[in-house]
C-alpha positions as CSV (number, residue, x, y, z in Angstrom):
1,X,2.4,333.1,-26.8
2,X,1.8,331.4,-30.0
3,X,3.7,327.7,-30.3
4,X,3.1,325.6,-33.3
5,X,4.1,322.0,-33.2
6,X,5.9,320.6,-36.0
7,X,8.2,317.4,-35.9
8,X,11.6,319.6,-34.7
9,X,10.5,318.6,-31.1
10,X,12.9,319.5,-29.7
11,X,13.6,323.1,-30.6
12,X,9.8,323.3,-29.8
13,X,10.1,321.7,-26.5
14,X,13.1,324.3,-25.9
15,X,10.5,326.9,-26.4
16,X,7.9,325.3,-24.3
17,X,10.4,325.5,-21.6
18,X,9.1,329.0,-21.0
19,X,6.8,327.9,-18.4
20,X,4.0,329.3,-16.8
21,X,3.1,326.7,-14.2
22,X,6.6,326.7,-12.2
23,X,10.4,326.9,-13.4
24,X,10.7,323.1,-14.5
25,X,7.4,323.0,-16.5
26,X,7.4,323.2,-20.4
27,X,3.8,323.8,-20.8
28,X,2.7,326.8,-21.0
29,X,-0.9,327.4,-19.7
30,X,-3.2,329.3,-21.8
31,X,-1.2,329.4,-25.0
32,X,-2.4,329.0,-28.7
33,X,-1.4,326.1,-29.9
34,X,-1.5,324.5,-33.7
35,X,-0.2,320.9,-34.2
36,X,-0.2,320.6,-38.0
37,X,-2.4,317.4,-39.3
38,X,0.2,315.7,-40.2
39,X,2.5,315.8,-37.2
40,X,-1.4,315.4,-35.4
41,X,-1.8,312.1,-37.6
42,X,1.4,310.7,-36.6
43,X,0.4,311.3,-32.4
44,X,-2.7,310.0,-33.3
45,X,-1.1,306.5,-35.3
46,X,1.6,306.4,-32.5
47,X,-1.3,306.6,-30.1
48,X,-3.8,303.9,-31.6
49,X,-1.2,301.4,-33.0
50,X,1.1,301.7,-29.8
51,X,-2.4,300.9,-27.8
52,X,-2.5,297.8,-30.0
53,X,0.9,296.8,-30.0
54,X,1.2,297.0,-26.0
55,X,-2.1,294.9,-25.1
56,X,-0.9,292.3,-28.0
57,X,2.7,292.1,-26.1
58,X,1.0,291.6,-22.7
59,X,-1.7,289.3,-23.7
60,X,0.0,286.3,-22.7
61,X,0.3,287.0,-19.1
62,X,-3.3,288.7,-18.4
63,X,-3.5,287.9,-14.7
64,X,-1.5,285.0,-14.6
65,X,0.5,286.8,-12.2
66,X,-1.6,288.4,-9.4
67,X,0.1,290.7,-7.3
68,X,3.6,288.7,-8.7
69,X,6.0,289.9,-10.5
70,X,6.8,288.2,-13.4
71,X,10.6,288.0,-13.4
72,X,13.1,288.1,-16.2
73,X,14.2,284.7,-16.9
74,X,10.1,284.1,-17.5
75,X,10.1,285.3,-21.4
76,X,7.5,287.3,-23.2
77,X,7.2,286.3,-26.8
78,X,7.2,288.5,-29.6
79,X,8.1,287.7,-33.7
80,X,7.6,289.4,-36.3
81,X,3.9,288.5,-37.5
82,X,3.1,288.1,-33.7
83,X,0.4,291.0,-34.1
84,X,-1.3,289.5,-37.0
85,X,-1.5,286.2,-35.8
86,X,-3.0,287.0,-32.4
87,X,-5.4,289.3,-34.3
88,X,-6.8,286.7,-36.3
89,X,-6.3,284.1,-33.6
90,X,-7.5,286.3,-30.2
91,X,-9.2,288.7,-31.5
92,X,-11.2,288.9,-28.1
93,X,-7.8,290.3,-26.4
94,X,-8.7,293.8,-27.8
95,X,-11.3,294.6,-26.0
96,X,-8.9,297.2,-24.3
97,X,-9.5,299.0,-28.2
98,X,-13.3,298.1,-29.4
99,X,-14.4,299.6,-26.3
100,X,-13.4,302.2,-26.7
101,X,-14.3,302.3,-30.9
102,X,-18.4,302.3,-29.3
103,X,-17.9,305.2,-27.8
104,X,-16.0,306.7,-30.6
105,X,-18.8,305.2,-33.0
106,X,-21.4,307.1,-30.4
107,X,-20.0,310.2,-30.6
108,X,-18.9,310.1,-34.7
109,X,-22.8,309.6,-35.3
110,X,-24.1,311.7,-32.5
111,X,-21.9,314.6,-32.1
112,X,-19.9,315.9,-28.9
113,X,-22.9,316.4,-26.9
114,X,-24.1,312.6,-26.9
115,X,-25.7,312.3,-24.1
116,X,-24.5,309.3,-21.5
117,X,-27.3,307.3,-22.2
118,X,-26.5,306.9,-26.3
119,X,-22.9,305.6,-24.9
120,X,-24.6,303.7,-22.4
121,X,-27.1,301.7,-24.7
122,X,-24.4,301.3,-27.5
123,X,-22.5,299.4,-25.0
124,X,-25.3,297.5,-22.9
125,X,-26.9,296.4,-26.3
126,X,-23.5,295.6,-27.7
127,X,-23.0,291.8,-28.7
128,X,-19.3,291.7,-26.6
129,X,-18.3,289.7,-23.9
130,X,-18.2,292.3,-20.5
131,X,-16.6,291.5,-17.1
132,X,-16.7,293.2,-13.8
133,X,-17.9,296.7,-13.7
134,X,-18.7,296.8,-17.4
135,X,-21.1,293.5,-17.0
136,X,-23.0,295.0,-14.3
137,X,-22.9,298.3,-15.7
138,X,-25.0,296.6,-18.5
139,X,-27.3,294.4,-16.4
140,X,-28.0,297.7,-14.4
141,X,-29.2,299.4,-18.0
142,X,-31.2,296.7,-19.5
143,X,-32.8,297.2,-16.5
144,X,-33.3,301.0,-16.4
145,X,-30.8,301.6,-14.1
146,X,-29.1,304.2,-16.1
147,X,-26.0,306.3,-15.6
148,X,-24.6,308.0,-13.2
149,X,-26.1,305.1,-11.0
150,X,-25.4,302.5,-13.0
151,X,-21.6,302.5,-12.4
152,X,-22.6,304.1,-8.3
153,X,-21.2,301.3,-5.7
154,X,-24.3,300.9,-4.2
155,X,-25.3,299.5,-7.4
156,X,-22.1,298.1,-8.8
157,X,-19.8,296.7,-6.1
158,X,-17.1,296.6,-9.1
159,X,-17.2,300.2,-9.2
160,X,-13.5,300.9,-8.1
161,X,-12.5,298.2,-11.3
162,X,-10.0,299.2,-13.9
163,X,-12.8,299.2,-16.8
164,X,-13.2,302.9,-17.2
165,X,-9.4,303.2,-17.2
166,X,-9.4,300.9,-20.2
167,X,-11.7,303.1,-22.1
168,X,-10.6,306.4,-21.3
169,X,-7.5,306.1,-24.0
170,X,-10.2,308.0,-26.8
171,X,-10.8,311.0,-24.8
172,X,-7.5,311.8,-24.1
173,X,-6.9,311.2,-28.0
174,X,-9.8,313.9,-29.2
175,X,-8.7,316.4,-26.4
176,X,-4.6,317.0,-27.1
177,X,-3.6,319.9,-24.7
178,X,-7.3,320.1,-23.4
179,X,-7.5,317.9,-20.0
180,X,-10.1,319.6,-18.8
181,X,-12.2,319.3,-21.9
182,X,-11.4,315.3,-21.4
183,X,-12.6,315.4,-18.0
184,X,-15.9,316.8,-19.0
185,X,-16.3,313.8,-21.3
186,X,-14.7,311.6,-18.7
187,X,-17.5,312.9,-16.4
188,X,-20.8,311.6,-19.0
189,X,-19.1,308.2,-20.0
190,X,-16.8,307.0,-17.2
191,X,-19.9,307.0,-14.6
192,X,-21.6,304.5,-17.1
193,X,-19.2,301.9,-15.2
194,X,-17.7,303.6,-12.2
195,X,-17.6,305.5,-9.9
196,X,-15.0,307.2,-7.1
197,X,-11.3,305.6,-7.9
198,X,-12.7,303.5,-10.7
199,X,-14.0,306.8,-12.6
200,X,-10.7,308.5,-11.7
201,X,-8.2,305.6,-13.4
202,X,-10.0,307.0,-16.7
203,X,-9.7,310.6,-15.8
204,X,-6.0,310.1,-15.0
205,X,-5.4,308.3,-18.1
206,X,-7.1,310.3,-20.1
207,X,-5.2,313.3,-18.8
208,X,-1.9,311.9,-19.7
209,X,-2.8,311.3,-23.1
210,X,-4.2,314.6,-23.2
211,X,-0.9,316.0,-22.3
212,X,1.7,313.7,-24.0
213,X,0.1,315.5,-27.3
214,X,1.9,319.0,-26.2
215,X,4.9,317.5,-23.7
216,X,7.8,314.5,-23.6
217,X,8.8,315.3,-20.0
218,X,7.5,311.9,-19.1
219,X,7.1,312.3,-15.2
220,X,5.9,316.1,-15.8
221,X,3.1,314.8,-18.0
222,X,2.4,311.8,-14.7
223,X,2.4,314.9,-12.1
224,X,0.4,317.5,-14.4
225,X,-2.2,314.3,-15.2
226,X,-2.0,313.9,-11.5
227,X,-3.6,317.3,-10.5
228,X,-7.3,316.0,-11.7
229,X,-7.5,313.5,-9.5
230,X,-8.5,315.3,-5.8
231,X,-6.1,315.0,-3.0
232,X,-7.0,312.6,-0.1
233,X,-8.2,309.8,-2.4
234,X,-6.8,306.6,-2.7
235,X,-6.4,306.8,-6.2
236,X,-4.0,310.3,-5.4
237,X,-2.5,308.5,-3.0
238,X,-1.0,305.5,-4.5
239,X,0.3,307.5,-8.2
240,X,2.0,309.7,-5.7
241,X,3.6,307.2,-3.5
242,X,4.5,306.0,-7.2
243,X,6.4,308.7,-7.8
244,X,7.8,309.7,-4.0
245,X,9.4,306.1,-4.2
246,X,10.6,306.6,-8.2
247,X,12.8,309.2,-6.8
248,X,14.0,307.2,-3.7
249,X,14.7,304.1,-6.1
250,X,15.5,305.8,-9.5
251,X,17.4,302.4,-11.4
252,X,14.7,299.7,-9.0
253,X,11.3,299.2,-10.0
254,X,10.7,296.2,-9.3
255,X,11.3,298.0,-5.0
256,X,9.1,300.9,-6.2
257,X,6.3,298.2,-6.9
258,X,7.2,296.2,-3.7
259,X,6.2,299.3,-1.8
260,X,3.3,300.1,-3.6
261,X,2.1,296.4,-2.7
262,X,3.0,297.1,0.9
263,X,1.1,300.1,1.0
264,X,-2.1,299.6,-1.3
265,X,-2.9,296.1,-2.2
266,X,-5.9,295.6,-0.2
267,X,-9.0,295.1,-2.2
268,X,-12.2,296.5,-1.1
269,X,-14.8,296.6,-3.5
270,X,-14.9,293.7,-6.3
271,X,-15.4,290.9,-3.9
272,X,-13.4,288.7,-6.3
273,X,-9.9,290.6,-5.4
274,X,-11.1,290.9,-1.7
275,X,-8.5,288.4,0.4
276,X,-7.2,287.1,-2.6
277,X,-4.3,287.5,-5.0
278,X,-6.6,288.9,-7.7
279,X,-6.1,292.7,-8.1
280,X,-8.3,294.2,-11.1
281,X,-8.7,298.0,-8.9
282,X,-8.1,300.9,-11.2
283,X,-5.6,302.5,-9.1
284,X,-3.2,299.6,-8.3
285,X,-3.2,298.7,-12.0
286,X,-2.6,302.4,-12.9
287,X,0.4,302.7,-10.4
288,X,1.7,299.4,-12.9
289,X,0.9,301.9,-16.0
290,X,3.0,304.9,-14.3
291,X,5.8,302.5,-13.5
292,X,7.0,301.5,-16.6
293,X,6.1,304.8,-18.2
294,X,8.7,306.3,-15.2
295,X,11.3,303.5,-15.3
296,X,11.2,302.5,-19.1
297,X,12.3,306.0,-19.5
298,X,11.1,306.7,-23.4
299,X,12.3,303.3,-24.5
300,X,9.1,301.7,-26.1
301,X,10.1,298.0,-25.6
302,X,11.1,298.6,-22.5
303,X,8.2,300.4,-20.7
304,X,6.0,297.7,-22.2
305,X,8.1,295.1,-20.8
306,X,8.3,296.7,-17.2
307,X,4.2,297.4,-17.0
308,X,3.4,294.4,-18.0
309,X,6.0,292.5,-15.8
310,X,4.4,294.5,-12.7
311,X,1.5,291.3,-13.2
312,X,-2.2,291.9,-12.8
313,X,-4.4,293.3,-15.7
314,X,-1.2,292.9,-17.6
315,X,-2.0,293.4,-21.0
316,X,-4.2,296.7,-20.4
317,X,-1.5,298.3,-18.4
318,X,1.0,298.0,-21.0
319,X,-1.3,298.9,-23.9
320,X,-2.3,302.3,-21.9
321,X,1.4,303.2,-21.5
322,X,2.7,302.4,-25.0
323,X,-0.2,304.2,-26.3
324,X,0.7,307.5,-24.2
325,X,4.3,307.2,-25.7
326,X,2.9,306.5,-28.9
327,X,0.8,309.9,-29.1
328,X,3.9,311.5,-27.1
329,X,6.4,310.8,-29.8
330,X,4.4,309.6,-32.7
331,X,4.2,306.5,-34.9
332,X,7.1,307.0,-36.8
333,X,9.6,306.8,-33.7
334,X,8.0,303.2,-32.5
335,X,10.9,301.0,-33.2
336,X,10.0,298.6,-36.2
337,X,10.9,295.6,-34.1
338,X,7.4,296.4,-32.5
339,X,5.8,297.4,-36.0
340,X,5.9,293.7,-37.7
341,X,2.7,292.7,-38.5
342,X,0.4,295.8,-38.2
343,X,0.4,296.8,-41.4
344,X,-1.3,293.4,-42.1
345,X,-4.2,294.5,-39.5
346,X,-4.4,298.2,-40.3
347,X,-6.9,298.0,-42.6
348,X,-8.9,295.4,-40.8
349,X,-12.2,296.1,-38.5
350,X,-11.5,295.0,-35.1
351,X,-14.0,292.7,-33.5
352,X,-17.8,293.7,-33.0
353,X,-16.6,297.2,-34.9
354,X,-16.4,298.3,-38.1
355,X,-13.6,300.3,-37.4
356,X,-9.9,299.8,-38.6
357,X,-6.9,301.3,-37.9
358,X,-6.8,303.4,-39.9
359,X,-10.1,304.4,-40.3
360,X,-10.0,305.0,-36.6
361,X,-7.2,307.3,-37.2
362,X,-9.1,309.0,-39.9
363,X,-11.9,309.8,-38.0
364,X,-9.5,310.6,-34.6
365,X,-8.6,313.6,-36.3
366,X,-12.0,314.4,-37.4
367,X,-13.1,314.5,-34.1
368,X,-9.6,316.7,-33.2
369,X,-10.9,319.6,-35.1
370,X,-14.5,319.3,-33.8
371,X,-13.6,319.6,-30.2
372,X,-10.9,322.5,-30.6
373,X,-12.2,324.2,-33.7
374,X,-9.4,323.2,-36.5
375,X,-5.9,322.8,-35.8
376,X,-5.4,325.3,-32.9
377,X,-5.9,324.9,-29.6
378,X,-5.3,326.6,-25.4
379,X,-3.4,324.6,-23.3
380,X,-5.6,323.7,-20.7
381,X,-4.3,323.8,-17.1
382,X,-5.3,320.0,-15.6
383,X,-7.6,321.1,-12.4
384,X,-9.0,318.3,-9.9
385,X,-12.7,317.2,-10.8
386,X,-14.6,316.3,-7.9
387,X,-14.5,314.2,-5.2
388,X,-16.1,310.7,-4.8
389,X,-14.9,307.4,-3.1
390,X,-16.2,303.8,-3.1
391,X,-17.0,302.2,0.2
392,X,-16.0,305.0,2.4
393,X,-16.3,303.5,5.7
394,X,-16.6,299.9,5.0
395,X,-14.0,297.0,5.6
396,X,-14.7,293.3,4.6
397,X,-14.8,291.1,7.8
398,X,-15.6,287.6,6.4
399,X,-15.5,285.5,3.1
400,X,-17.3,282.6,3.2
401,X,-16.9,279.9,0.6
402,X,-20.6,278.6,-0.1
403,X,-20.9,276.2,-2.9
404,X,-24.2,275.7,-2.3
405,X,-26.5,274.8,-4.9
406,X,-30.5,275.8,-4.9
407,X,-33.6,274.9,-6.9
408,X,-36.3,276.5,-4.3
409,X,-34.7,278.9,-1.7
410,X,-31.5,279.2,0.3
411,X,-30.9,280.8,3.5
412,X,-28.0,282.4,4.8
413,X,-26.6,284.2,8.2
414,X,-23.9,286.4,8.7
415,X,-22.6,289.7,11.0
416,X,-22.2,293.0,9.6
417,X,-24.1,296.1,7.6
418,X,-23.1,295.1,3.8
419,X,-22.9,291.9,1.7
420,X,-22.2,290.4,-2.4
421,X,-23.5,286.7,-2.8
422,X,-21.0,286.0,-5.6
423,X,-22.8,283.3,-8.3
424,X,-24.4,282.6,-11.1
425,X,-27.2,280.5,-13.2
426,X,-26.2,277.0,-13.7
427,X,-27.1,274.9,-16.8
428,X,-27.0,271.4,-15.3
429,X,-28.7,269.5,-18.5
430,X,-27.0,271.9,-21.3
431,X,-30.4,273.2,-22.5
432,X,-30.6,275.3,-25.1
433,X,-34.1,277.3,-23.6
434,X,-33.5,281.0,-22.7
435,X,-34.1,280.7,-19.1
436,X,-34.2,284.1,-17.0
437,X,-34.4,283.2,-13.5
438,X,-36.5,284.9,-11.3
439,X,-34.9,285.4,-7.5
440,X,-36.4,287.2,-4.7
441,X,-34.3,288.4,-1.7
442,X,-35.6,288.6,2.1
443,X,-33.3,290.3,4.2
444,X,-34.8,290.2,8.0
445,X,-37.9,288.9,6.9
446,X,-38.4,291.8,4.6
447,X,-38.6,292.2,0.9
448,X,-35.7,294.1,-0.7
449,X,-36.0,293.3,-4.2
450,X,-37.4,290.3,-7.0
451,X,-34.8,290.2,-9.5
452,X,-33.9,288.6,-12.7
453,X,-30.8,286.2,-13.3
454,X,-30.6,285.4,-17.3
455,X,-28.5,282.8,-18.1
456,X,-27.4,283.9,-21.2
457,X,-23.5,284.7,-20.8
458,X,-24.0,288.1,-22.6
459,X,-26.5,290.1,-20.1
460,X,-25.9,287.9,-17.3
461,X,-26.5,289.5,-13.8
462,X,-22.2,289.3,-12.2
463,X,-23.0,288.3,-8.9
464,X,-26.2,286.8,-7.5
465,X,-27.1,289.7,-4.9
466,X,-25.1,293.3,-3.8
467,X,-26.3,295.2,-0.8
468,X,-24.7,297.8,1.5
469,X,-25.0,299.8,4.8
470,X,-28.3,298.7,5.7
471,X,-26.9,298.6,9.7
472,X,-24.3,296.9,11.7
473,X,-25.9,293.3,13.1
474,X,-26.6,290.1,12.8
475,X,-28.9,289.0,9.8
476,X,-31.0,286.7,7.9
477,X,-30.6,286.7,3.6
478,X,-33.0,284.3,2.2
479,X,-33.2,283.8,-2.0
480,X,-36.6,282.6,-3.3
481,X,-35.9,280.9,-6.7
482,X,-40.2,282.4,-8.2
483,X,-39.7,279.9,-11.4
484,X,-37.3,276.9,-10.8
485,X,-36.5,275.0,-14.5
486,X,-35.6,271.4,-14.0
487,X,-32.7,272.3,-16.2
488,X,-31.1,275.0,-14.1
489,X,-30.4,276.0,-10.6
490,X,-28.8,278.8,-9.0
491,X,-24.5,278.6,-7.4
492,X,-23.9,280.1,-5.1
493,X,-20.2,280.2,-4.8
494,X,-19.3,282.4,-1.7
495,X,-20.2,285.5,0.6
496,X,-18.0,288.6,1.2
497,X,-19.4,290.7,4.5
498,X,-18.6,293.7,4.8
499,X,-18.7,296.0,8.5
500,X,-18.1,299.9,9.4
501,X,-14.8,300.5,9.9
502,X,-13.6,300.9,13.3
């Protein structure tokens, strides 16, 4: 079967309905497909400016509201220069988009077989503010800890963290109809920063991207995205307790999200989230994603407004599933009451990137007819990649709040087989000298590693010290501070212990 894609979408979608998958599916595995370049442009615009528009609409509220819903009467502002001004004003906001635009610049210069360390050093050496999986990600490479074990949880206790998931948006961009083509790239880049359900919030985005090129059957293009993500993982899990309760509470999303709260918001890894409010995990802010994709039905404004109103990572969510709509129906169907002020930016390099909008777009397409060969393409069939979870066995069992401040050494005792010192270098005189501390840990008297602590904001290490399943017990972690500074000490700010599960 031969389909090309023009803008009559839906006499094409009646002839997608031929399916090959089951009865109610309008893809058509193993078909040729041709998407002309200007109906590939448009996806691509919708795509890229709908990312844009969604993560400037949700700024506002970026975990403000953890594990809250923000309710209606609380307003979400929006005018008609909004974009433009929080471009020129924020312009840190976007790192949802210029992370994504060094991997794009990686594989522009270096050609679809980059290897992961070119992505790996583009990022680490980057000049960008990073947080959570990302930051240590980098500390791990400057350190020649390099991928796939610099985003591994044994090295990266953020590695179940919604970075990956934030990236991800590109591949699913350069791969229309391929999914399985994206998860090969998702495979070399997303292990830079993550691993297990972290690494799968990418895939799974990716995927839907992928397939919003080639379907509008919103929840078809959640399920089929769905099916590279292996069953029995968390991550499966909560999107398809997403859906099971989308169908049980078709016109309620606000009780779809109630249960999903019920059921999955318990924090494991990032010791920030763990007993607290704070929820940055990849599949709990993906579940927010599918929820306003499912409930805002098409309507632009509206699944913006219901992702972000879900709370958490609030602006990345919405900007992920305005940018899946915007590929899925193209640029020109965005309503222009979302449109006012990006032409103002379009044509202006996003922070730490020389890339624009539109040059982005430019060079999207580009990369298009690199990866399939031109214009014409065979729908892949999304398949499962392999299997890979975060903390398998592990539970935490105490958070102690330190605050405890140390020049020489520091001592602490505590009962389990894992632990993160959360922390960081302190500047108590503001002095301008590059210190890099130098900290050795002693766990039960013995050595396990001498390790630097730079307080520069840009390469700093995320949390003082990260160990795990070294054996059930009681234990003795000691910090040795090799070259104290009279103008800096180290914080400790608090302990999360983790056991086996019983």
């Amino acid at each position: 079967m031969f389909i090309i894609i023009t803008r009559m979408k839906k006499v094409v979608l009646a002839v997608l309905a031929i399916c090959a998958v089951s009865c109610s599916s309008p893809v058509k595995y193993g078909s040729l497909v041709t998407i002309p370049d200007d109906v590939l442009m448009d996806k691509i615009r919708g795509g890229w400016f709908g990312q844009t528009i969604g993560c400037t609409y949700g700024g506002p509220t970026e975990f403000k509201y953890k594990g809250s819903i923000i309710n209606e009467e609380i307003p979400i502002p929006w005018y008609d220069d909004y974009i433009y001004d929080t471009f020129i004003e924020d312009p840190g906001l976007y790192d949802d988009v210029y992370m994504d635009l060094t991997f794009v610049d990686v594989m522009a210069a270096e050609g679809l077989d980059a290897p992961a360390e070119a992505y790996a050093r583009a990022f680490a050496h980057a000049d960008y503010k990073l947080w959570h999986a990302n930051q240590e990600a980098r500390y791990n490479i400057l350190r020649g800890i390099m991928p796939p074990e610099s985003g591994h949880w044994m090295n990266n206790p953020h590695a179940d963290d919604i970075d990956f998931q934030i990236e991800a948006d590109f591949i699913g961009m350069i791969t229309p109809g391929m999914p399985v083509k994206g998860c090969e790239f998702a495979d070399r880049i997303g292990h830079i920063m993550n691993y297990g359900d972290g690494w799968y919030g990418g895939v799974f985005v990716g995927a839907m991207y992928s397939l919003a090129f080639v379907c509008d059957d919103i929840p078809l293009v959640v399920r089929e995205a769905l099916r590279t993500i292996p069953e029995g993982t968390k991550f499966h899990r909560v999107i398809s307790d997403v859906l099971k309760f989308w169908k049980k509470y078709p016109s309620d999303w606000k009780q779809t999200w109630f249960e999903i709260q019920k059921l999955h918001n318990n924090e494991v890894g990032c010791p920030e989230g763990v007993w607290n409010g704070f929820n940055i995990d990849a599949a709990m802010n993906a579940a927010h994603i599918v929820i306003g994709l499912l409930y805002g039905e098409g309507d632009f404004g509206r699944t913006m407004e219901i992702s972000t109103r879900c709370g958490d990572d609030s602006d990345c969510n919405p900007a992920s599933a305005a940018g899946i709509l915007g590929v899925m129906y193209g640029y020109d169907a965005i309503p222009s009451q979302w449109k006012g002020g990006v032409d103002k930016i379009a044509d202006m390099p996003f922070p730490y990137t020389t890339l624009s909008l539109n040059r982005l777009c430019d060079l999207n397409l580009e990369l298009i007819h690199k990866v399939a060969g031109g214009n014409s393409f065979l729908l892949e069939q999304p398949r499962a990649v392999r299997y890979e979870q975060s903390f398998e066995g592990l539970v935490p069992v105490e958070k102690r709040v330190l605050k405890k401040s140390f020049t020489d050494s520091l001592t602490l005792e505590f009962d389990g087989n894992s632990v993160v010192v959360e922390g960081s270098v302190q500047n108590v005189n503001s002095s301008d000298f590059p210190y890099v501390a130098s900290v050795t840990a002693i766990l039960d008297g013995e050595t396990v590693e001498t390790f630097d602590m730079p307080v520069d904001y840009i390469i700093r290490k995320y949390e003082v010290f990260s160990k795990y399943c070294f054996g059930s017990g009681h234990h003795t972690l000691k910090f040795i501070l090799n070259n104290p500074h009279p103008d800096f000490s180290i914080w400790a700010q608090q302990m999360t212990v983790y056991d086996k599960k019983d």
